[in-house]
N, C-alpha and C positions, 0 to 999 in steps of 0.2 A: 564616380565615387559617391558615397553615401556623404551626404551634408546634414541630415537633419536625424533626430529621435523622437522614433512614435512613441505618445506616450498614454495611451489611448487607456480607460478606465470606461469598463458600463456595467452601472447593476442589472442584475440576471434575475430570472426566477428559478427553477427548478428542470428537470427531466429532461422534455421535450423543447423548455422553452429557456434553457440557455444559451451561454455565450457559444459563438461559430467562430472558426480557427478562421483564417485569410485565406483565398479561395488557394492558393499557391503556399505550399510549406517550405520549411527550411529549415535541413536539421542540424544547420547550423544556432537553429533557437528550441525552443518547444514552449507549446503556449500553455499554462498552466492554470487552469479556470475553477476556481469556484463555485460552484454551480447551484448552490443552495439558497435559497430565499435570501436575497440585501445584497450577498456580497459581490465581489465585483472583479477582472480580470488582475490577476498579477504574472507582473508584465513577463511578456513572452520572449524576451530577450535573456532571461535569466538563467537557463542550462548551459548555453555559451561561455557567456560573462564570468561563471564563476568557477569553469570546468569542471562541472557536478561528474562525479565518477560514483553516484551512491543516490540513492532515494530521497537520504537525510539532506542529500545539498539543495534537494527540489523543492522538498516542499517545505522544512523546517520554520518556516515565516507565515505559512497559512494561519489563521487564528483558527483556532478550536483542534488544530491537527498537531502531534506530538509522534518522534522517533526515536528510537534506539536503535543499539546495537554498531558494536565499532568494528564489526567481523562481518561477511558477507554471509556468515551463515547466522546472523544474528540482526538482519536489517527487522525490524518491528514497527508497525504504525497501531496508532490509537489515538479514538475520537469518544468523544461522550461519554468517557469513563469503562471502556468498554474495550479489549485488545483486538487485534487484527481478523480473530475467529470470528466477531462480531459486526463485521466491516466487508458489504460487498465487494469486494475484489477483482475486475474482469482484465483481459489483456486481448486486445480487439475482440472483446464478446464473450471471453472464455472465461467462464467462474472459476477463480484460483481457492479451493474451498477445502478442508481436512487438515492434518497434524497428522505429521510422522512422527517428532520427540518433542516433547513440553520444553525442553532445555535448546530449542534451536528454532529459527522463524521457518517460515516457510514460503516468501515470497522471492522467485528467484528470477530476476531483471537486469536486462541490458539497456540504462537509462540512454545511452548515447543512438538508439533505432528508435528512439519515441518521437514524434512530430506531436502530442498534445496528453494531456491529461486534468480531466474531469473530475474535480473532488468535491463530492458530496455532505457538508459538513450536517450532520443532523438525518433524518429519515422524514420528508414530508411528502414524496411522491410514492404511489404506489404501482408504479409501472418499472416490470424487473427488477422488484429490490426484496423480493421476497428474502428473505434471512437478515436484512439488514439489520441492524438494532442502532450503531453509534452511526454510519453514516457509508458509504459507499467511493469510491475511485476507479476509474475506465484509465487504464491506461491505452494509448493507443500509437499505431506505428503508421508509418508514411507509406504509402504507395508510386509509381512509377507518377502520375496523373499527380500526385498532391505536389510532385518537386521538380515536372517538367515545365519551364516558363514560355512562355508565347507559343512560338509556332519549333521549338526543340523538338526532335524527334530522340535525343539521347546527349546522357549526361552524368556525372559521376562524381564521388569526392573521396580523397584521399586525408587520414586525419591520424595525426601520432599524437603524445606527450607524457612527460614527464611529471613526475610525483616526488619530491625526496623523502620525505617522511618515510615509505613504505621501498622505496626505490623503482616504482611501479612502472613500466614502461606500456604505454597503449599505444596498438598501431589496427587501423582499419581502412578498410576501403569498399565504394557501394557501386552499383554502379545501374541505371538504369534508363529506359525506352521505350516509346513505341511504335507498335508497328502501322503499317497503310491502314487495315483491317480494324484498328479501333481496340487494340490489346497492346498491355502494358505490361512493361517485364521488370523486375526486380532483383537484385541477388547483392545481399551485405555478409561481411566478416567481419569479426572483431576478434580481437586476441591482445591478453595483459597477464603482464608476469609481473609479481611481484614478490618483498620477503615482507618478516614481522614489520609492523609498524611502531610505531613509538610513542609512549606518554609523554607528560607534558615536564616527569623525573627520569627521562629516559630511558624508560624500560619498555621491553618488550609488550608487546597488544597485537589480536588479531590471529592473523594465519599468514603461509607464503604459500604462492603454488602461481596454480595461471588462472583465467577465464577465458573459456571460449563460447563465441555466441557468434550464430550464423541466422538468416534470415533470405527466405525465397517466397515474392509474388507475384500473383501472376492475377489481372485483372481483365475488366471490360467495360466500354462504357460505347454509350449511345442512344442519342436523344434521352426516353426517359428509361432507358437499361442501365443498370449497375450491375456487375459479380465481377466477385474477386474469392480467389483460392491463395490460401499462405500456411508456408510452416517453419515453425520457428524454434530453437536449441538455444539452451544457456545452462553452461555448467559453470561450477568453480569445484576446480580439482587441488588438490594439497595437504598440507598439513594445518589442522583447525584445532582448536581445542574443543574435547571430550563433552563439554557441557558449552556450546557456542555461547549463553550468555552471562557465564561464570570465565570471561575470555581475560584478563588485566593477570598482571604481574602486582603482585602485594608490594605498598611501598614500603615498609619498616616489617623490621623482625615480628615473627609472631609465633614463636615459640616451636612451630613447626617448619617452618616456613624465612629464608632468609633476606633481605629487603631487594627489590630486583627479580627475584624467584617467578614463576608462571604458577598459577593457584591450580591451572585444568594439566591434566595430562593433553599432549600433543600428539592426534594421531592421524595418521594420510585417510581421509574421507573423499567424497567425491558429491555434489548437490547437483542436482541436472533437472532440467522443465525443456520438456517437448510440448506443442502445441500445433495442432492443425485447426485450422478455420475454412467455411466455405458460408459466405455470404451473397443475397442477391435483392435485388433494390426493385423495384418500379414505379415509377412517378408518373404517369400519362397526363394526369389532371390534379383540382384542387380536394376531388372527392378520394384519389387513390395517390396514397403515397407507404406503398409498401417494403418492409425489411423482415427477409429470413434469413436466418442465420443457424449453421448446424457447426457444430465445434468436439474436440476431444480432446486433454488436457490431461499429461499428467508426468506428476512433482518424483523425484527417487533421492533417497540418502542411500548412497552405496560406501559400504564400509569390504575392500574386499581385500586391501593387504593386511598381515601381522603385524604387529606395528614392535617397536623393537620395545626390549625388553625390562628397561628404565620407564616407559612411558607406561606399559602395560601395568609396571607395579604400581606409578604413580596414579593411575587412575583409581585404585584400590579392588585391581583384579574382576571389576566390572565393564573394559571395553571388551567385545564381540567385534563377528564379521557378519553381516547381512547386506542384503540387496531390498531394503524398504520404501512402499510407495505410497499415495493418495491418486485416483485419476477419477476424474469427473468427464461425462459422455453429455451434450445437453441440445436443444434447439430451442429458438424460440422464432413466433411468427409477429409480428406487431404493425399497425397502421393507424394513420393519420387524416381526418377527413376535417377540411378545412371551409369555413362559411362565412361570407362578407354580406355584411348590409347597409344599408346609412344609420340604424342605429346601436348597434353592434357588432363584436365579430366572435366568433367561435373555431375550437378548434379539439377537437371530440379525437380524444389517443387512446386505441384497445388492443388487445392482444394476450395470448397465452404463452407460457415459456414449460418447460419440463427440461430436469437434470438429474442428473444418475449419480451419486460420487462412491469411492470401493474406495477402501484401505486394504493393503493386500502386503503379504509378505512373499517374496519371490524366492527368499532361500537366508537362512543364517547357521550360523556355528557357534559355540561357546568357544571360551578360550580360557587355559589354567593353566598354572606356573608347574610347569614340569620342573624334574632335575637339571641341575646344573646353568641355570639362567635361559633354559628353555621355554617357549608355550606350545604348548598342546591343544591339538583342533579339532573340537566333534561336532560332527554337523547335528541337528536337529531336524525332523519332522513335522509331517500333519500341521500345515498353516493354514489357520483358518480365513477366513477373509469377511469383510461386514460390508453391508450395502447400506446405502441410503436413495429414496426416491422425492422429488417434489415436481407435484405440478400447479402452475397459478394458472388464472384468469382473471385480468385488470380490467377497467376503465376506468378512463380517466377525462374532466371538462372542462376545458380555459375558456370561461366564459368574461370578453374584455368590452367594458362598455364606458367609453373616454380613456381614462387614466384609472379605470377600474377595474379589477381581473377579480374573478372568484375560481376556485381550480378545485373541485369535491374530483374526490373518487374511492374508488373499493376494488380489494382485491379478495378474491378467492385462491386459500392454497391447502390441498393434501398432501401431505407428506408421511412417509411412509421409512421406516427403521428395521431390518430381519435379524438383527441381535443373533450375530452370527450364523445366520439360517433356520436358527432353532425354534424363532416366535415373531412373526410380524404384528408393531405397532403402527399404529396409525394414529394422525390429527389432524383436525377439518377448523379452518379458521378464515373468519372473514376480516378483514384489516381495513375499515374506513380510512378517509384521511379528506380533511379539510384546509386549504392556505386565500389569505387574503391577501390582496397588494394593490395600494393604491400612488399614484403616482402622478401629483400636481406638476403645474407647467412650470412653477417656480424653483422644481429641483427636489421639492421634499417629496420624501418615501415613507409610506409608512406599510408592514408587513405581520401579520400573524398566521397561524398555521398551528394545525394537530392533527396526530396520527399514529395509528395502531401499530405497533411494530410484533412482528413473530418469527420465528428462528423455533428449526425442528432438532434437536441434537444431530451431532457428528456424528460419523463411525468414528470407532474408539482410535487413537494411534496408532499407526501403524507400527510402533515399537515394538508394542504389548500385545502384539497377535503372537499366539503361542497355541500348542496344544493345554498347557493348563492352565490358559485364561478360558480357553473354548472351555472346557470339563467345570470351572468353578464359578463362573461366573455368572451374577445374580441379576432378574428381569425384574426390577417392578413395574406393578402391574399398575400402580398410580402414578405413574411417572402422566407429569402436562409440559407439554413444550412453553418454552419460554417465552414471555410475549411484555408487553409496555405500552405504557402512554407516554407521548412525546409529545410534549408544546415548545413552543417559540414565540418570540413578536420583538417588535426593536422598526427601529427607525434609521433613514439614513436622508442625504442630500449629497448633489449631485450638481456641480454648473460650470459654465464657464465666464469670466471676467476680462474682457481684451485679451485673450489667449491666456488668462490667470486659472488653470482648471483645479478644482478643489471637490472631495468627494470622503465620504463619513459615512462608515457604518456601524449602529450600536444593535446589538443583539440580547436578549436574555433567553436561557432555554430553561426547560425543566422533564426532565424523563425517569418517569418511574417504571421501573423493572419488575416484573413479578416471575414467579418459578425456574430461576435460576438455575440451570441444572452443573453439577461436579460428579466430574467422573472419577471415583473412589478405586484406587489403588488396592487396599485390601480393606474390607467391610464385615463386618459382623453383625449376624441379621439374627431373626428368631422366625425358623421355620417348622413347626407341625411340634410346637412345645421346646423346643431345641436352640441352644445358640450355634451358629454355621457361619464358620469365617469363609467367603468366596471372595477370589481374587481381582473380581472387576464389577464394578456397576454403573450407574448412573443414578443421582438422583436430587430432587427438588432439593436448593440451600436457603429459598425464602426468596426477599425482597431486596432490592437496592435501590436507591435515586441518586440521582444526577443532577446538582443543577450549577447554573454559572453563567457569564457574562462574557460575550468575543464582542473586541473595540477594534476598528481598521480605519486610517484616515492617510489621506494622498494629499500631496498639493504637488502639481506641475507645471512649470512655465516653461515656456519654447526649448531648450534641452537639458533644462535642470529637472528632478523629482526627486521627491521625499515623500518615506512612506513611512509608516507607525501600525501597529496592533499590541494588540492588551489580551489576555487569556486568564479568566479566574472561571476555576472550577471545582465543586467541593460532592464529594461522593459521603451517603451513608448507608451503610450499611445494618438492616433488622436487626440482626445475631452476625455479630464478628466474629464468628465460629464457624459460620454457614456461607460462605460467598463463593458464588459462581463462578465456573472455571473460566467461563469468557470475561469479566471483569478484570480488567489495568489491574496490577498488584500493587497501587498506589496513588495516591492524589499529587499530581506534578507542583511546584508552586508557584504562583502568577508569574504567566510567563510573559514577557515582552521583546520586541522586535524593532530596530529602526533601518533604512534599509536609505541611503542617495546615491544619485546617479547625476554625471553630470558629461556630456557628451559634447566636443571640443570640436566643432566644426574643420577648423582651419588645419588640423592635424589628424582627421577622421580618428580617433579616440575618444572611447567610452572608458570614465573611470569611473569608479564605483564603491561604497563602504557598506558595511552590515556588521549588526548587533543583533545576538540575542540572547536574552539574559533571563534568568529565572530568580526570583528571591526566596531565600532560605523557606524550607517547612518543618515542624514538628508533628511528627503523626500522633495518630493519640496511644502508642504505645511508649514514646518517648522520644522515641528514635528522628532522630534529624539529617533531613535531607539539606547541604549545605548549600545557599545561592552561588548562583555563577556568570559571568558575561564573558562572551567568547567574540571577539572582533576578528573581521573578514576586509581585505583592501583587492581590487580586482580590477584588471585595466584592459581592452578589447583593443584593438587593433586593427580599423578594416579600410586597408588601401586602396584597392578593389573591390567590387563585389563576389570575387572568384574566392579570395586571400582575406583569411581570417586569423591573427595570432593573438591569443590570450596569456594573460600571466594572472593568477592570483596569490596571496599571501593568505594561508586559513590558521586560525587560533594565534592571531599575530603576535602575543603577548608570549607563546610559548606556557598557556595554563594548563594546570593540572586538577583534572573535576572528572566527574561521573555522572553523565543524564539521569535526571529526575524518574526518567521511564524505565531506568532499568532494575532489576527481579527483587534485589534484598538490599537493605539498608544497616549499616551498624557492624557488617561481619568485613571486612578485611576483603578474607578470600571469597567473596563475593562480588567483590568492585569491579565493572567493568571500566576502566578508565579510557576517557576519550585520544584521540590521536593529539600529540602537543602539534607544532609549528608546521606546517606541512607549505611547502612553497611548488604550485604547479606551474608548469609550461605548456598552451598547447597549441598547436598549424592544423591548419585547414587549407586545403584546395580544393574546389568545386572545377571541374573541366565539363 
């Protein structure tokens, strides 16, 4: 039986040189690391505990990290003032990178296969974060080897639960082994039905349908060999609303609209991510510690039934049927050479990455109100598709001498845009980046850091690929890829007191933005004397900054903990006319977290409470975002090490609010309202 809780905390630096999962995983947890200069592990127990079915339950306590979206087609992250286009994104290795619709996310996840994720809050390494601007996330999944313990040769778990809120039912099972020969096998399912969910006034939120999400690996290891081959499916199929993050049912009349009513039309879509990986390792010595990695990835909104005929009106005769994608092809090679001496130590990290991403249209049809409450279907032609290419070259120096690191590097990246086939652009940039870290025997930390961030535009959405965006659409020729300066520094401490562990991180950033580029829906240019409205463009909107404050502080003693963060951040904008399409559509307002855990020895129970509250904001157009604190009660169960049952209580109050992060303020039918009281169940068997 489990008697005791880890409660383990250690500041990290960055890249290559943060926090490492436990050499054995357990997806009965996932460890959830901040990886960026100060901060420090939060704890790994926390995907279990609180039966996360959503992104938002993982990471929402990070400081500097901020989510929406109460729909699975509308999960959203944003860091540094800057939304998810802005935000490395990988899934063991694979850059999740483009937009199919502005009105829907595009990260599609099966949190319950992850055994760890790496989140990047800020941009200070320059190794594979080319596009990065706010800050980066690895999400990563388990292999046969990371969940086989001692000398098991196979092993498996079986995991359901319940949801009321939504009536969600999740049932999976994993099962894996290996063989004499030094190969490990892998194979998971997962599958959840669920209907609309529920505000916090009773009304309808979300979509109903299923998700299905499967997962196959196949591994190798020996002495200093590593490869592993995997591929991985996750769809959510059903009925969603028409504009995933205009997803809430208006609560009072509004003259069009009656209170209870759904603001989007509802119509059967389908979101799916394939993803194949083939990675390979070699370690022999401290000179050679090599990772390649080739991958191919790619996101679809398929729209292919008619959707009936109440819904079609209520969209306002704007839903279609299409099969639209994003898929990024990429490799990258990178290595580690490692040097000891008596008065130093060094650790010299380089490599180059190249990735491909295409938005592509596979096939669509219009759809118009025939007679008699019918719709009529015409397909459409000639879909054009856009490329995009980049390739980097990094290095990078952790040079450690006592309690002293100095970490310089630069990268080099080309990146390349064919604007439909018609005209290839290109841009050549070098991305410095410098962090300091000093680190006394007494606990205190003290950290700074700066660095060049760049990001080459997207291909355009895969919505708006048309024959006559291809025919009107405008290249300028001044267009400059977006790029910044990004500082940090902050201090933290670190100790232990008779088993009394206490640990503090305070942060300040500051990141200034420069050529912002918005991709212009319809534009009106002056070409050869002429005004010319063309349907699509891209182009510079100016400048933006970023700056604010992330506070995180822990105290734990033998199996109590308490945790605390603070989040102030305040964005301005040059010309409030002119902002970047990858910019948050809003300043969140100070957000805060409190998070205990107190784990019952004599009754192996872990019970647990969490807070996170944001305080009211006024934007400067007038418009007010209202504060909120949403409380969480959560209690583990583990009588066994086989037997796991969870129960949590989520929005225990039964409140009614709208995340700070979501698209518009002020309008009604705009509100995405969060899910009110949501009571989960969930078992676990490990055999």
């Amino acid at each position: 039986m489990r008697k005791s809780l880890k409660l383990s905390l250690a500041l990290c630096l960055f890249g290559g040189v943060g926090l490492l999962a436990n050499e054995n995983a357990n997806l009965d947890t996932i460890e959830v690391n901040a990886s960026s200069i100060g901060y420090s592990n939060v704890d790994s127990l926390k995907i279990s505990n609180k039966n996360a079915g959503a992104i938002r339950d993982v990471m929402r306590d990070i400081p500097g990290v901020y989510v929406a979206g109460t729909n699975q087609f509308n999960q959203k992250l944003y860091m540094r003032g800057v939304n998810d286009r802005g935000i490395n994104i990988t899934i063991d290795g694979a850059r999740q990178r483009g937009n199919i619709f502005h009105h829907s996310a595009d990260l599609v996840l099966d949190v319950d296969l992850l055994k760890a994720i790496d989140v990047g809050v800020g941009v200070l390494s320059v190794a594979n974060n080319s596009g990065a601007l706010g800050g980066s996330v690895a999400f990563k999944t388990a292999s046969a080897f990371d969940l086989l313990e001692g000398d098991e040769s196979f092993g498996g778990k079986f995991k359901t639960g319940y949801s009321t809120n939504n009536k969600e039912w999740q049932k999976s099972i994993m099962a894996y082994g290996k063989t004499d020969n030094n190969f490990g096998l892998l194979a998971y399912i997962n599958h959840k039905n669920y209907g609309f969910g529920k505000d916090g006034n009773g009304n309808d939120i979300g979509g109903k349908g299923h998700d299905l999400s499967y997962l196959f690996k196949v591994n190798y290891e020996k002495d200093e060999y590593k490869a592993g081959l995997s591929y991985e499916h996750t769809e959510y199929d059903g009925d969603f609303p028409f504009r995933g993050e205009f997803g809430g049912s208006v609560a009072f009349d509004t003259g069009t609209l009656k209170a209870g009513e759904r603001a989007q039309a509802i119509l059967p879509q389908k979101m799916q991510r394939d993803t194949y990986t083939f990675n390979y390792n070699y370690n022999p010595n401290e000179l050679i510690d090599s990772e390649f990695r080739v991958y191919h990835t790619e996101h679809r909104l398929i729209k292919d039934e008619v959707p009936n005929y109440a819904e079609f009106k209520k969209s306002g005769g704007k839903a279609f049927l299409s099969n639209d994608g994003v898929k990024t092809t990429g490799a990258y090679l990178n290595n580690k050479s490692r040097f000891e001496n008596t008065s130093f130590n060094q650790e010299v990290f380089y490599g180059l990455e190249w990735y491909q991403t295409t938005s592509f249209r596979k096939n669509h049809s219009s759809l118009k109100d025939a007679t008699n409450g019918a719709i009529s279907v015409t397909p459409t032609n000639n879909h054009p598709k856009e490329v995009a290419n980049n390739l980097s070259v990094f290095l990078q120096d952790t040079i450690q001498i006592g309690g002293f690191s100095i970490i310089p590097g630069v990268r080099f990246d080309r990146f390349t845009i064919d604007n439909f086939g018609k005209k290839t652009q290109g841009f050549n940039n070098f991305s410095p980046a410098l962090a300091l870290d000093y680190k006394a025997e007494n606990g205190i930390n003290l950290f700074a850091g700066y660095s060049k961030v760049f990001r080459g535009p997207d291909p355009i959405e895969a919505l708006r690929l048309s024959e006559n965006t291809f025919n009107t659409n405008y290249i300028d020729e001044n267009l400059e890829p977006e790029t910044g300066d990004a500082y940090e520094a902050g201090f933290g401490y670190k100790n232990n007191f008779n088993e009394h562990n206490v640990n503090f991180v305070a942060k300040y950033f500051y990141t200034d933005y420069k050529n912002l580029i918005k991709e212009n829906v319809s534009v009106t240019t002056t070409q050869n004397g002429q005004a010319v409205t063309n349907n699509y463009n891209r182009m510079n909107m100016g400048k933006s900054n970023v700056r604010g404050v992330e506070l995180y502080a822990s105290y734990a003693y033998e199996n109590l903990k308490f945790s605390a963060s603070y989040t102030h951040q305040t964005t301005k904008h040059k010309d409030k006319s002119k902002v970047g399409g990858v910019m948050a559509y809003s300043d969140s307002g100070d957000k805060y977290t409190f998070n205990a855990e107190y784990f019952a020895s004599p009754i192996d129970t872990l019970f647990g409470y969490n807070l996170i509250a944001f305080a009211g904001k006024t934007l400067e157009d007038g418009t007010k975002k209202a504060g909120y604190g949403v409380s969480e009660i959560y209690a583990s169960y583990m009588p066994t090490q086989n037997l796991e049952i969870n129960l949590s209580v989520g929005n225990l109050f039964d409140k009614t609010y709208v995340s700070h992060s979501q698209r518009r303020f002020g309008v009604e039918t705009a509100n995405d309202y969060e899910a009110g009281r949501n009571i989960k169940l969930g078992f676990s068997y490990k055999f």
